[in-house]
C-alpha positions as a Python dict, from the first residue, in 0.01 Angstrom:
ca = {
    (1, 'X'): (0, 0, 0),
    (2, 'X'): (-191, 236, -267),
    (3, 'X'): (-109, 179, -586),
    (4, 'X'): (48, 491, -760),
    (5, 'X'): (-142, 702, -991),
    (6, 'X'): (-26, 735, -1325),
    (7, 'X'): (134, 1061, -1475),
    (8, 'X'): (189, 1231, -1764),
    (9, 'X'): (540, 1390, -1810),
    (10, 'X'): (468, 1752, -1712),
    (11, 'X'): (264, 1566, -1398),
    (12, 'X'): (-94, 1534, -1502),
    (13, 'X'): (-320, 1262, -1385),
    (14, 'X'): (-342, 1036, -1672),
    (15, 'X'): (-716, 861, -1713),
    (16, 'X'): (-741, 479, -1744),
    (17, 'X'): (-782, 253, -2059),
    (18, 'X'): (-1173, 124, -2114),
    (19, 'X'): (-1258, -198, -2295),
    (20, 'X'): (-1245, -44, -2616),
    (21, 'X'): (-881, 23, -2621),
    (22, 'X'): (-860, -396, -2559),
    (23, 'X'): (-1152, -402, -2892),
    (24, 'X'): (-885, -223, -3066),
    (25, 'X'): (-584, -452, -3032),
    (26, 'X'): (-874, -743, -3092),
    (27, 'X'): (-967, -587, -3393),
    (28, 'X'): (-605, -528, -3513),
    (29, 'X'): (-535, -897, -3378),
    (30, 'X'): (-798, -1049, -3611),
    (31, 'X'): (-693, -878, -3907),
    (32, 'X'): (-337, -1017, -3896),
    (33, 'X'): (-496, -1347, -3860),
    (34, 'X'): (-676, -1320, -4160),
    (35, 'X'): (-1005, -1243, -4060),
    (36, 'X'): (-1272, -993, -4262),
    (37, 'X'): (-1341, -770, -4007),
    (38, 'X'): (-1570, -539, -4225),
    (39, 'X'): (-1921, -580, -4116),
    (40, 'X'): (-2028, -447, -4437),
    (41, 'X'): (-1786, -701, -4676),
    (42, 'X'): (-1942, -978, -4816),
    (43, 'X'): (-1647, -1171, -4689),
    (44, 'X'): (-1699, -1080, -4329),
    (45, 'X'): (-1673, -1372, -4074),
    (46, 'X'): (-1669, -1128, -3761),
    (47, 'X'): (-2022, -1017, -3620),
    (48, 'X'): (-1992, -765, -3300),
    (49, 'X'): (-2221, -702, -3031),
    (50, 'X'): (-2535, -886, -3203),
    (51, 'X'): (-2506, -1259, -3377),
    (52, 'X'): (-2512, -1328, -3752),
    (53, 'X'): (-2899, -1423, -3839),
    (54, 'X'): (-3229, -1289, -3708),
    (55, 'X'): (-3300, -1650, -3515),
    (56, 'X'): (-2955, -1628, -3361),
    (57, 'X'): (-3037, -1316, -3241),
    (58, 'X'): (-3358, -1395, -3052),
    (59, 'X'): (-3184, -1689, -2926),
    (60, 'X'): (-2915, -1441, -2734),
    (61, 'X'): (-3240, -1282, -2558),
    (62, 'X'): (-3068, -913, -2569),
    (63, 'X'): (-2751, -1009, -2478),
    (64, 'X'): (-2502, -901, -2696),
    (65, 'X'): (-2133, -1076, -2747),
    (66, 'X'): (-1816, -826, -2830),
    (67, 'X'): (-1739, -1088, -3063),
    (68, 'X'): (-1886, -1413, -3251),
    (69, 'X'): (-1694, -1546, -3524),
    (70, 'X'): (-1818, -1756, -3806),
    (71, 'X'): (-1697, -2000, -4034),
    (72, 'X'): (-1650, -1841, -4369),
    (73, 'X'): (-1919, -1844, -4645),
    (74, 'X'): (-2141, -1985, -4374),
    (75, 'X'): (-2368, -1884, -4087),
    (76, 'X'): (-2198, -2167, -3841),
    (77, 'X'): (-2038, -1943, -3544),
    (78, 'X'): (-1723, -2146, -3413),
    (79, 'X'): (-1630, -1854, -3128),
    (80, 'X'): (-1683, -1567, -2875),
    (81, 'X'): (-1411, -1341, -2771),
    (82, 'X'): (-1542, -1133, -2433),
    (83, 'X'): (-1307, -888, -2412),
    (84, 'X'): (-1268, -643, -2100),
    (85, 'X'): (-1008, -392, -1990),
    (86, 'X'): (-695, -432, -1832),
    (87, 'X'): (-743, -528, -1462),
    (88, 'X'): (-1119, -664, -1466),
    (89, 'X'): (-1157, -1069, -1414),
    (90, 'X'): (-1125, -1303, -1680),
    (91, 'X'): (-1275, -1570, -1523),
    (92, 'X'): (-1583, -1315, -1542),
    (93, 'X'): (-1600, -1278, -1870),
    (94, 'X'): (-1487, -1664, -1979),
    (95, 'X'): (-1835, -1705, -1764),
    (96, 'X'): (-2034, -1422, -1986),
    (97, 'X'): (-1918, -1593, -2297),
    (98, 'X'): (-2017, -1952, -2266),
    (99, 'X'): (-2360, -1871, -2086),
    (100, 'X'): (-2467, -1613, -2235),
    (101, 'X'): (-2353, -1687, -2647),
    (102, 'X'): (-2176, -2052, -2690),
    (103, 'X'): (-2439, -2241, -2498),
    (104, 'X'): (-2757, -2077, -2663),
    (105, 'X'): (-2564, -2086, -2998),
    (106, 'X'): (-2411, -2416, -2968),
    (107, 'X'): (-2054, -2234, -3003),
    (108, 'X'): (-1737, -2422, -2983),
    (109, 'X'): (-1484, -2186, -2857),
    (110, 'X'): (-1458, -1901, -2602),
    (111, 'X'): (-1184, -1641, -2568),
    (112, 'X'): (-1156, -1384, -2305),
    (113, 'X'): (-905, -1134, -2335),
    (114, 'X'): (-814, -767, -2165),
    (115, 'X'): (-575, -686, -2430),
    (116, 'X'): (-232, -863, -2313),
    (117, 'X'): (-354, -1188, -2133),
    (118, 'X'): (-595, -1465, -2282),
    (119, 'X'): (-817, -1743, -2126),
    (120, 'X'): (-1021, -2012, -2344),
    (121, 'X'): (-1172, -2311, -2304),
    (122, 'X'): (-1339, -2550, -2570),
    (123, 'X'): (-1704, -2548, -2427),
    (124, 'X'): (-1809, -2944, -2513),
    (125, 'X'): (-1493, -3076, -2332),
    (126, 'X'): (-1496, -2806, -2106),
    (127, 'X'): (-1082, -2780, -2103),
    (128, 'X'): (-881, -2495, -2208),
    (129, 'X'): (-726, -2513, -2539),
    (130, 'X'): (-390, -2669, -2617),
    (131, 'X'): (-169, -2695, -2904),
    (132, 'X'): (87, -2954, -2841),
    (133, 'X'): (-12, -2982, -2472),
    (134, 'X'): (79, -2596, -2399),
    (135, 'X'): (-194, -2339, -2325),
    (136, 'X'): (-294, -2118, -2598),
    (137, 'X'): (-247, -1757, -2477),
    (138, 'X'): (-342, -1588, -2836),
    (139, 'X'): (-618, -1534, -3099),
    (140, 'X'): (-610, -1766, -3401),
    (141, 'X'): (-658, -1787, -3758),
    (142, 'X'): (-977, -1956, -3847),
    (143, 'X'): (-820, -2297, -3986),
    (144, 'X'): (-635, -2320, -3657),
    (145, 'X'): (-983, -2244, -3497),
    (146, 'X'): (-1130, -2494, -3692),
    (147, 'X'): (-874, -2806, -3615),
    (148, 'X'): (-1020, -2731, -3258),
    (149, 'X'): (-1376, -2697, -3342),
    (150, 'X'): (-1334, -3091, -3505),
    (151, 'X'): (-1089, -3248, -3320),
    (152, 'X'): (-1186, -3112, -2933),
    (153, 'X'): (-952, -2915, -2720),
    (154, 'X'): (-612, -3044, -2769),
    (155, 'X'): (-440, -3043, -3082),
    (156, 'X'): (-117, -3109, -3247),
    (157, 'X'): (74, -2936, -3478),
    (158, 'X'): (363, -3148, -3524),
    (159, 'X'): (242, -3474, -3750),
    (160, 'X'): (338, -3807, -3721),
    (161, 'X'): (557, -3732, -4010),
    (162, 'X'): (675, -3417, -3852),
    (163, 'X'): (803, -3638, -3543),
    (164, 'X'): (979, -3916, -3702),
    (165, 'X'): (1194, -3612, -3927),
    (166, 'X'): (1277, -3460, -3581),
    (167, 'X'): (1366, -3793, -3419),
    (168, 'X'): (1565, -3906, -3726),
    (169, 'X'): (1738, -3529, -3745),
    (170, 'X'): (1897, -3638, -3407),
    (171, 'X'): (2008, -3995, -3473),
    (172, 'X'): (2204, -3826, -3811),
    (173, 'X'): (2336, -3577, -3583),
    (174, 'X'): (2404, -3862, -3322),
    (175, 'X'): (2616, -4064, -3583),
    (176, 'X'): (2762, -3821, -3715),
    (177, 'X'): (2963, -3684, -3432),
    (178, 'X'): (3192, -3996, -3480),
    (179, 'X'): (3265, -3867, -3850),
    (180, 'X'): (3299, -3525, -3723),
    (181, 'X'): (3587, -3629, -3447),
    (182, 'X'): (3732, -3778, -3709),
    (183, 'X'): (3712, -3476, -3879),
    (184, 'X'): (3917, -3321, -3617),
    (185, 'X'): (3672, -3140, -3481),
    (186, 'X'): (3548, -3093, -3110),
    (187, 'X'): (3290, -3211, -2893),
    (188, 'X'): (3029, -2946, -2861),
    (189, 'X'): (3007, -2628, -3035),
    (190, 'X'): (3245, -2770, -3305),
    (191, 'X'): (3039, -3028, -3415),
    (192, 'X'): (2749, -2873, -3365),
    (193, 'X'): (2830, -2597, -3549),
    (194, 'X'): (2913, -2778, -3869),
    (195, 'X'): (2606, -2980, -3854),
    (196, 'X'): (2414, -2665, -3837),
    (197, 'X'): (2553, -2523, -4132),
    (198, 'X'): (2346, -2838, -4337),
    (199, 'X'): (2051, -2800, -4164),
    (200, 'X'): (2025, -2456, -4240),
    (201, 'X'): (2110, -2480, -4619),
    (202, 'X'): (1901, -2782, -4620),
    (203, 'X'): (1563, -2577, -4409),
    (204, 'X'): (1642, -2292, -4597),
    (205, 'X'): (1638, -2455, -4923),
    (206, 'X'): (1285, -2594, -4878),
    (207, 'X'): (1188, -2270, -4765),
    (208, 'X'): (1292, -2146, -5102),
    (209, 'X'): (986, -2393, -5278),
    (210, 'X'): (756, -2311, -4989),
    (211, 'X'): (767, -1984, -5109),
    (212, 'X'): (766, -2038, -5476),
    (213, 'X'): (429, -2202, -5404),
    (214, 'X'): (302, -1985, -5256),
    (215, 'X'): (386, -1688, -5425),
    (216, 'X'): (652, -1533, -5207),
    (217, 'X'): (994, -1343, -5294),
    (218, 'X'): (1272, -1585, -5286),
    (219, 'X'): (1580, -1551, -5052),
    (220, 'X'): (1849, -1758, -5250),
    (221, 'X'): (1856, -1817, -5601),
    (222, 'X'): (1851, -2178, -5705),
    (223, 'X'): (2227, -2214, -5750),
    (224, 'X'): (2254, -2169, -5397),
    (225, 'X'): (2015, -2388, -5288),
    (226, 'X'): (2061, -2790, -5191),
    (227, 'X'): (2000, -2964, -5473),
    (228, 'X'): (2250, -2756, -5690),
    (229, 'X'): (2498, -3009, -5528),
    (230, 'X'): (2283, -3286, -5302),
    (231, 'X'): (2342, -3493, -5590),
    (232, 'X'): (2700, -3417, -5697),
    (233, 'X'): (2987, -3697, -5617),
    (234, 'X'): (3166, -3622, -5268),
    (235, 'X'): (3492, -3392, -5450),
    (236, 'X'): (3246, -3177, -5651),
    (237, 'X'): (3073, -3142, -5340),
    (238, 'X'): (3298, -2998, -5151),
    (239, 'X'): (3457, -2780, -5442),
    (240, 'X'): (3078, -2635, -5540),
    (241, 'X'): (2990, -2544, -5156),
    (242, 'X'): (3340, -2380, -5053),
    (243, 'X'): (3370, -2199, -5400),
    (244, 'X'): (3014, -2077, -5414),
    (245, 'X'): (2779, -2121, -5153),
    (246, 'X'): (2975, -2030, -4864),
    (247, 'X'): (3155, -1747, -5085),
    (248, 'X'): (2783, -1621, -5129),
    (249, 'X'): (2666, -1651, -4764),
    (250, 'X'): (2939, -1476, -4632),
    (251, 'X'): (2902, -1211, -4877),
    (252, 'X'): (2590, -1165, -4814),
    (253, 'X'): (2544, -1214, -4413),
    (254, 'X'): (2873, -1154, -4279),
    (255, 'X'): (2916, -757, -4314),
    (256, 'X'): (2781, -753, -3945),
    (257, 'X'): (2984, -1010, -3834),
    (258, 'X'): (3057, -1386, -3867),
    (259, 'X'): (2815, -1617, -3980),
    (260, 'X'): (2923, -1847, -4216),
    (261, 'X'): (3259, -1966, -4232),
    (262, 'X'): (3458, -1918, -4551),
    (263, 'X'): (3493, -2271, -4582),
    (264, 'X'): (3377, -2614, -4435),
    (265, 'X'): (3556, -2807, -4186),
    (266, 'X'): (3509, -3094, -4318),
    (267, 'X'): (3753, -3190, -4534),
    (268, 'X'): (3686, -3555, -4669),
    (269, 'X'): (3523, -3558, -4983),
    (270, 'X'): (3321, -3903, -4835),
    (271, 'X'): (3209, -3772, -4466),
    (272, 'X'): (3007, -3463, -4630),
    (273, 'X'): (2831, -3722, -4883),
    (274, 'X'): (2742, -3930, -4614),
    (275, 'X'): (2567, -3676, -4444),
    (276, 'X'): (2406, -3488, -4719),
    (277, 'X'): (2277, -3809, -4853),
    (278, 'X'): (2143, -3904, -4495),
    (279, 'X'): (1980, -3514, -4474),
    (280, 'X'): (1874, -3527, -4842),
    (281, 'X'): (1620, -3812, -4715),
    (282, 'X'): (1444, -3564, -4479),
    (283, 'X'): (1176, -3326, -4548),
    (284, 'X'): (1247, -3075, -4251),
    (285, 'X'): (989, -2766, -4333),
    (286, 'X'): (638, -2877, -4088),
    (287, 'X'): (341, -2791, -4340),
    (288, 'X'): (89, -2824, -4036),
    (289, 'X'): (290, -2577, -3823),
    (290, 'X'): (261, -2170, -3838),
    (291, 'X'): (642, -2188, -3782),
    (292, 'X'): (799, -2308, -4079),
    (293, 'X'): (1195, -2350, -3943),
    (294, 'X'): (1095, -2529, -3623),
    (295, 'X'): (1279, -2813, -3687),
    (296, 'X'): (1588, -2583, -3672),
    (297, 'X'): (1461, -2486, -3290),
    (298, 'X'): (1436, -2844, -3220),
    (299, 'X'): (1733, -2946, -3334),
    (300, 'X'): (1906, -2651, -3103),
    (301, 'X'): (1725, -2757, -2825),
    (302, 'X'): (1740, -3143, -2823),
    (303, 'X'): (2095, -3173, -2916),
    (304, 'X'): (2187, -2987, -2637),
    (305, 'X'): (2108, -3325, -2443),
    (306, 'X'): (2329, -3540, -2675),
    (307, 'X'): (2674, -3447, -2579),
    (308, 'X'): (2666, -3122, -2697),
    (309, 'X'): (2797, -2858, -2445),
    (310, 'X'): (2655, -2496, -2537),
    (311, 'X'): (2621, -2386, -2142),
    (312, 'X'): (2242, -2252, -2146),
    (313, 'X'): (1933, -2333, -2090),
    (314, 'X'): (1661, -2327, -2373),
    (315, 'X'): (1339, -2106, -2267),
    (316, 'X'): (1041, -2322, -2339),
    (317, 'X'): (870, -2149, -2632),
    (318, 'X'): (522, -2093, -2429),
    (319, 'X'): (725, -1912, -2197),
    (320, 'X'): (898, -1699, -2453),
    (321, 'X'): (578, -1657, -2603),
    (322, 'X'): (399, -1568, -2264),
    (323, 'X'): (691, -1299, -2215),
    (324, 'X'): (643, -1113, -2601),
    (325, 'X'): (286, -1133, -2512),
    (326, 'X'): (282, -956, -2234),
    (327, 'X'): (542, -713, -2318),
    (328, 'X'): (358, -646, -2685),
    (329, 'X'): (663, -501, -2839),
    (330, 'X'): (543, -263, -3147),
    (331, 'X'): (727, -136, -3510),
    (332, 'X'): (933, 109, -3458),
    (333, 'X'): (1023, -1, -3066),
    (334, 'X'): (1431, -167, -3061),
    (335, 'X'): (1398, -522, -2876),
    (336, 'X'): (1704, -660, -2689),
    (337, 'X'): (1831, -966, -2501),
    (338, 'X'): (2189, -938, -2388),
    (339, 'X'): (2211, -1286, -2338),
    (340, 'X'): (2069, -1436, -2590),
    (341, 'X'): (2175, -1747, -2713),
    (342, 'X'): (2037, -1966, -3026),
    (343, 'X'): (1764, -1659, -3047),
    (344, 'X'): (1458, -1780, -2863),
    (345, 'X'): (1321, -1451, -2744),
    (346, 'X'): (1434, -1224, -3035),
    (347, 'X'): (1292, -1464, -3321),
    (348, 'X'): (921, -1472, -3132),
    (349, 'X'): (931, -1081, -3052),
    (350, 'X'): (1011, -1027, -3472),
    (351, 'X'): (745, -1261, -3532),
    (352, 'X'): (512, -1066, -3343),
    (353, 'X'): (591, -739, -3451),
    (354, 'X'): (579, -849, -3844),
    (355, 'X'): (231, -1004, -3788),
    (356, 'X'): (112, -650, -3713),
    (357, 'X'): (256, -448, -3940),
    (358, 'X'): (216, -382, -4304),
    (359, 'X'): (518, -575, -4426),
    (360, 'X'): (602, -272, -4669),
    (361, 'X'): (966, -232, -4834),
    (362, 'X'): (1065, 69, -4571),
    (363, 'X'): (877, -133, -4277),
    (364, 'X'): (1068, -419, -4352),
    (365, 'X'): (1429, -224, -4373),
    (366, 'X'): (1297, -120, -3989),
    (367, 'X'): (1260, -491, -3917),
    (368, 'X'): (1546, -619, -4058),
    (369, 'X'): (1749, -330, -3985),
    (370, 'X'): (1664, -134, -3693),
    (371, 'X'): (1451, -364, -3468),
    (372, 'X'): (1618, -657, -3315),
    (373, 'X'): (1919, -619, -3102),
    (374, 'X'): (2149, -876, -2909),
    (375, 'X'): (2456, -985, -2751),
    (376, 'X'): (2565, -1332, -2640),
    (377, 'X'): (2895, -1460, -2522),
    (378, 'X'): (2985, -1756, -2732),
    (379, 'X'): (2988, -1894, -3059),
    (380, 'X'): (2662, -1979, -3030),
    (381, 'X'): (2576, -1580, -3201),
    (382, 'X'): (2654, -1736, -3493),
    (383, 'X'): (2350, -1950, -3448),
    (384, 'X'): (2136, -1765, -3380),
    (385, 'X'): (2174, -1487, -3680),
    (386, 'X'): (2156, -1827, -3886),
    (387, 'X'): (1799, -1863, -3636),
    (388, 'X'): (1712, -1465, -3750),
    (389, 'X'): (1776, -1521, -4143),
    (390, 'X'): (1541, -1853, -4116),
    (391, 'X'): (1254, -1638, -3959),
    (392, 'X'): (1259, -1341, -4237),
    (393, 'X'): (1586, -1172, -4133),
    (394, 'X'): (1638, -941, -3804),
    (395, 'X'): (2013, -1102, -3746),
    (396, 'X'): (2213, -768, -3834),
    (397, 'X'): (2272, -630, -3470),
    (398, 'X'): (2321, -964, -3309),
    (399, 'X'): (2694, -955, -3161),
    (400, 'X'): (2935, -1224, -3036),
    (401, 'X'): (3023, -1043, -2705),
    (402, 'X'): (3007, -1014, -2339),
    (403, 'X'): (2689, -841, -2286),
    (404, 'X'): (2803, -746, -1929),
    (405, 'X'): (3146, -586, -2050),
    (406, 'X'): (2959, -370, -2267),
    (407, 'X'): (2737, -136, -2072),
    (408, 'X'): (2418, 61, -2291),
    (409, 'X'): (2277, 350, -2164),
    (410, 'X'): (1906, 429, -2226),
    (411, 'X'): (1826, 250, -2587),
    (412, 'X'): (1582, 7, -2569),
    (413, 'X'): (1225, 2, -2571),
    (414, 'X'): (1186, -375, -2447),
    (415, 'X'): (1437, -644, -2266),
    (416, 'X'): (1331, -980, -2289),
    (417, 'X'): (1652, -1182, -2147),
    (418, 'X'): (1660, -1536, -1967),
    (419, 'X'): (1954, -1462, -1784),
    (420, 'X'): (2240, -1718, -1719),
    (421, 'X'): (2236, -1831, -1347),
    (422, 'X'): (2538, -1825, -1052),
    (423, 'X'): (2744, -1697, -1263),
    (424, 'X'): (3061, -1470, -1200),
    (425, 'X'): (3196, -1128, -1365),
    (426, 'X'): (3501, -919, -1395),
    (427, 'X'): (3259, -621, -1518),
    (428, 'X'): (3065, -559, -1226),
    (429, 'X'): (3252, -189, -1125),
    (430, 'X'): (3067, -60, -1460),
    (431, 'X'): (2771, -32, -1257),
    (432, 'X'): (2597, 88, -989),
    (433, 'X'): (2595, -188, -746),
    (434, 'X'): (2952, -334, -823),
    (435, 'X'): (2973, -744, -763),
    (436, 'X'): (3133, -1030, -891),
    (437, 'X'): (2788, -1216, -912),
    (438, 'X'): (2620, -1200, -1231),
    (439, 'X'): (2293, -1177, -1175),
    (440, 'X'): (2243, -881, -1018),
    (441, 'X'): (2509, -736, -1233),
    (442, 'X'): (2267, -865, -1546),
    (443, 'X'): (1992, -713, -1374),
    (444, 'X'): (2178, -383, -1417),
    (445, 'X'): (2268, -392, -1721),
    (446, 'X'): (1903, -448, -1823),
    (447, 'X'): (1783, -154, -1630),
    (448, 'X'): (2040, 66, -1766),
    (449, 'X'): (1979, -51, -2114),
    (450, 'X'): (1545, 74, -2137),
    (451, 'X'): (1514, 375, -2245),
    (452, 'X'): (1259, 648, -2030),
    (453, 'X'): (923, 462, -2101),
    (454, 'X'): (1113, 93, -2168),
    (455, 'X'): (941, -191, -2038),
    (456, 'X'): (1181, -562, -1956),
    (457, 'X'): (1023, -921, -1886),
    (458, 'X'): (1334, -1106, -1751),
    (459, 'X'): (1339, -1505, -1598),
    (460, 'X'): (1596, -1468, -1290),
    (461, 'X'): (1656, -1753, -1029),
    (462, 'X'): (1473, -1749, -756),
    (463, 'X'): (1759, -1699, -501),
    (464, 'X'): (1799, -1308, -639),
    (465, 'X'): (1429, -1266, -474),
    (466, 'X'): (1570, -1358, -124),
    (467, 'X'): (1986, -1354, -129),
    (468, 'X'): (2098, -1069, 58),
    (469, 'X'): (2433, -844, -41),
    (470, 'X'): (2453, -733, -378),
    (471, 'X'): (2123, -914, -460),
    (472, 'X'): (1883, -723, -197),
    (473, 'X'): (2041, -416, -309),
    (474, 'X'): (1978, -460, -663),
    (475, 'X'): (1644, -563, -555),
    (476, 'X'): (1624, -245, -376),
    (477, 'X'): (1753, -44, -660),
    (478, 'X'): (1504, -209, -887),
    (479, 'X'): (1181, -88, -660),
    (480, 'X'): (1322, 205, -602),
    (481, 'X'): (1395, 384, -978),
    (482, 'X'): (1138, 158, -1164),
    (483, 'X'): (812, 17, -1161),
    (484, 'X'): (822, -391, -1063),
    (485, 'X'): (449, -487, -1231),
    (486, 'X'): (464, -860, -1173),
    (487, 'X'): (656, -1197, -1032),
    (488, 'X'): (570, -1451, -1209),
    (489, 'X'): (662, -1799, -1074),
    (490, 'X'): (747, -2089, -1234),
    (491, 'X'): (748, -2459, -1166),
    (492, 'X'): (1082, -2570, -1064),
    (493, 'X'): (1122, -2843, -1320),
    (494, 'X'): (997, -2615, -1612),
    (495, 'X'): (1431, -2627, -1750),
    (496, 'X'): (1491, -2968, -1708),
    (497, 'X'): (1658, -3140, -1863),
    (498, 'X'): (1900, -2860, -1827),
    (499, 'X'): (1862, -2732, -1443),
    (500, 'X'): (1624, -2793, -1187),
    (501, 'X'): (1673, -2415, -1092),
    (502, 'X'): (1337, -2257, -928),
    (503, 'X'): (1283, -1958, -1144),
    (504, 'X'): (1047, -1581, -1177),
    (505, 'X'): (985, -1360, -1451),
    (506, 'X'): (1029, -1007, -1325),
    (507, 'X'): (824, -739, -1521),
    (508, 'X'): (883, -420, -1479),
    (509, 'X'): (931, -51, -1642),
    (510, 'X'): (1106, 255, -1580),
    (511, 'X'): (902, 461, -1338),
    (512, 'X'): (783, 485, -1018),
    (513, 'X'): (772, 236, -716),
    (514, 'X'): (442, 36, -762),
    (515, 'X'): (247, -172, -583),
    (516, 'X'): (390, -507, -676),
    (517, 'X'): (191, -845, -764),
    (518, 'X'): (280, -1179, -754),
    (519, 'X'): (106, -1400, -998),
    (520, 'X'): (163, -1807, -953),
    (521, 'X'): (128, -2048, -1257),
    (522, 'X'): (8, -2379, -1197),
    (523, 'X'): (272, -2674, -1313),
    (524, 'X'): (-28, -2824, -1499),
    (525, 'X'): (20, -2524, -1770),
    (526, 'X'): (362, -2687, -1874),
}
C-alpha cells in the first residue's frame, strides 16, 4: 500500500520536513531547559556542528556533531544530541553519536532525536537512561544531565526521604479510614475525598514557601495556608477552616463548578486534630523531583489499592508522557480528555505547553483559561481541578459529566483520553455508529470532538482492534475519514494492579486513509 501524499488545502503537494525543522524544536527544547544556546554568550554551554576547543576539534577528525553540550563555566562536554528528520533511523544516528563524538571525546551521554521520539544511552554502561527505572524519552536540564554523568545510567528522583513520606502518607490514610467511618462517611470516594482536601491544603501550603524561596508569586496568602491553624486546639480548628479557608477556596475555585465543599465532613473537633497532627509531621513537596505535587499523584494512585473504589485505571506517567510527547500539543491549541479522571493526561500536556512558552500575563490567561478541557463522570472531577490548581492552574473547563451524553463537534486540537473499558451506554444513538458498547461509542466521540487538522493519542483495549459489530465498523469509520498514524502496543500487565487488560494507543488525525504502522514496545521499557 503507498503511503498518501500530503496536501495542502486547495490540493497542492506539500514538501517534506528536513533535519532542521527537528534542530528547531531542539533548539527551542534546550532553551526551556535552561540552556545558553547563544554561541556568541559568554554563558553558552551548547556548541553545534564543531566541539568547544581547538584539540577537541582535531580529535573529531572533520566530523561534526549537531550538538555537544558542556558543563557550564567549563570545557568538560557531558552530551551529543544527533538529531535527524522525522522518519530516518534512530538507531543510525544513536550509532553516529557515540562513534563519531562521545568515544573520541570521552562523552557521557548520547541523545538522538527526529523531533517527537528520543533514544539515549549512557555510553560507559552502555544502557539507556532511566529515571526511576522508566526510559527517558526527553531532553534534560543540565543538573538532571549531570546526576547521570556521576551516578551512571539509572537514577532516582524520589529520595529515601521522599519514599518513607509516600509510604507513611498511606498508612495515615490507611488509619484513618476507621475515623472517617466513624465520621459517617463512606468507603471510597467519601473518604477519599476528605482526606484529599488535607493533602492538598497541606502540598499546597509548602508550595507556598517553595515559592517564596525561590522568588515566585504566591497562590494563597498566609492566612490560608496550614500552619494558620496546624497548631490550633481541635474546636478552633474546625471553626478557622469552615469559616475561612473553605469560604476562600470556594470563592475562589468554585465559579466553574464544585471543588471545595463549603464545609468539612468531619465533624469531631478530635478526628481532624488527629490527622492534621499526623500530616503536620510530613514534608510532602520532593525537592529532588521536577514535579513538585507528586506526592498528590501518588497518593491518587496508590490508594486506589487500599479499599478505595474510584472505578479507573491510573495511566502510568511514562505512558502519559510518551502520549503528550508524541502528540506535542502547542499554546494556543485546546487539549481534551473526555474521560479523564484524577487528571493524568491534562496536568502533563499543561506542563508541556508552559515549558515552551513565555509564561507572560496574557499567555498565562490562555493557559489557565482557554487551554485545558475535560469531562469525567464521577466525583472524582473534583480531584482532579484540585490536581490542575497544584500544577499552576488549567482546572476551569474540567466538568463533572458524562462525556458520552454530551456530544462536541469539531473543537479540539488534541485528544489524549485512556478510555474506560467494556463498558455500556444509553448515548450511543448521538452518533454515527449507534451501540450500547462504550468503546466504540468513546471512539466517536473523540473523532467528532478534533477539529479539521486535530490530532488524538487514545489507549483502547485490545479487543476493539479485532471485535466485530459496532467495533469493526468504528474501526472502519476510523480508516476511512481520518488518518490512523500508529498502534502502539503495550504489555499486558502495564495496569496492574488495576486490570490485566491487553491494551494499544491509537494515533491518528483527521485526514486521509494512511498507510498504517504498528510499532511494538518491549515489556522491559516498563
Amino acid at each position: 500500500m503507498k503511503k498518501a501524499k500530503q496536501k495542502t488545502l486547495d490540493g497542492a503537494l506539500l514538501t517534506k520536513s528536513l533535519e532542521s525543522a527537528t534542530r528547531k524544536k531542539a533548539d527551542f527544547l534546550l532553551n526551556s531547559l535552561g540552556w545558553v544556546t547563544d554561541e556568541d554568550s559568554p554563558n553558552c554551554n551548547v556548541i553545534t556542528e564543531r566541539a568547544k576547543t581547538l584539540e577537541q576539534n582535531e580529535r573529531l577528525r572533520g566530523n561534526k556533531p549537531d550538538y555537544l553540550l558542556y558543563e557550564t563555566g567549563t570545557d568538560i562536554p557531558i552530551a551529543v544530541i544527533e538529531t535527524k528528520r522525522k522518519g530516518q533511523s534512530l538507531n543510525s544516528a544513536l550509532d553516529d553519536g557515540i562513534n563519531k563524538y562521545a568515544l573520541p571525546l570521552n562523552i557521557p551521554l548520547v541523545f538522538a532525536t527526529d523531533g517527537t521520539l528520543f533514544k539515549t544511552i549512557h555510553v560507559k554502561d552502555n544502557k539507556e537512561l532511566r529515571i526511576d527505572g522508566h526510559t527517558v524519552i526527553e531532553l534534560l536540564s543540565e543538573k538532571r544531565m549531570l546526576r547521570f554523568v556521576k551516578e551512571g545510567s539509572d537514577i532516582s528522583e524520589t529520595s529515601k526521604e521522599a519514599r518513607h513520606t509516600r509510604e507513611e502518607l498511606l498508612r495515615i490514610f490507611k488509619w484513618t479510614n476507621d475515623l472517617l467511618r466513624k465520621e459517617g462517611l463512606r468507603e471510597g470516594i467519601e473518604r477519599f475525598t476528605e482526606f484529599a482536601n488535607f493533602i492538598f491544603l497541606k502540598l499546597v501550603s509548602e508550595l507556598e514557601e517553595d515559592s517564596i524561596k525561590n522568588g515566585e508569586p504566591r497562590l494563597l496568602e498566609d492566612k490560608y495556608c496550614w500552619k494558620s491553624f496546624s497548631d490550633l486546639d481541635g474546636t478552633r480548628m474546625l471553626e478557622y477552616i469552615n469559616g475561612v479557608i473553605l469560604p476562600y477556596l470556594v470563592s475562589e475555585y468554585n465559579h466553574s463548578g464544585e471543588v471545595f465543599q463549603n464545609q468539612l465532613s468531619i465533624k469531631n473537633p478530635k478526628t481532624l486534630k488527629i490527622i492534621v497532627d499526623k500530616l503536620s509531621e510530613l514534608t510532602l513537596i520532593n525537592a529532588d523531583s521536577d514535579v513538585k505535587g507528586d506526592a498528590f499523584e501518588y497518593f491518587l494512585k496508590n490508594s486506589v489499592t487500599i479499599g478505595n473504589d474510584l472505578g479507573e485505571y491510573f495511566t502510568p506517567r511514562h505512558i502519559v508522557r510518551l502520549m503528550v510527547e508524541l502528540m506535542n500539543p502547542q499554546f494556543g491549541e485546546k487539549i481534551y480528555d473526555p474521560t479523564c479522571g484524577t487528571g493524568g493526561f491534562i496536568i502533563e500536556a499543561f506542563r508541556h505547553i508552559k515549558q515552551s512558552c513565555k509564561l507572560t500575563k496574557s499567555n498565562m490567561d490562555v493557559l489557565k483559561e482557554h487551554t485545558i478541557y475535560a469531562g469525567e463522570i464521577t466525583n472524582t472531577a473534583r480531584i482532579a481541578k484540585m490536581n490542575m490548581i497544584l500544577a499552576g492552574d488549567g482546572h476551569t473547563n474540567i466538568k463533572q459529566l458524562d462525556s458520552l451524553a454530551n456530544p462536541i463537534k469539531g473543537e479540539y486540537d488534541v485528544v489524549l483520553a485512556n478510555i474506560p473499558y467494556g463498558q455500556e451506554t444509553d448515548w450511543g444513538d448521538y452518533y454515527p455508529i449507534p451501540s450500547k458498547q462504550a468503546d466504540c461509542v468513546f471512539i466517536q466521540h473523540i473523532l467528532m470532538s478534533l477539529n479539521e487538522k486535530g490530532r488524538a493519542a487514545v489507549i483502547v483495549p485490545e479487543g476493539f482492534l479485532f471485535r466485530g459489530g459496532a467495533d469493526r465498523k468504528t474501526r472502519e469509520y476510523l480508516i476511512k475519514y481520518h488518518n490512523l498514524h500508529a498502534v502502539i502496543s503495550l504489555p499486558a500487565r502495564i495496569f496492574l494492579p488495576y486490570t490485566s487488560s491487553k491494551t494499544d494507543i491509537l494515533i491518528f488525525e483527521k485526514g486521509k486513509k494512511q498507510k498504517r504502522l504498528v510499532f511494538r514496545l518491549k515489556s522491559r521499557w516498563f
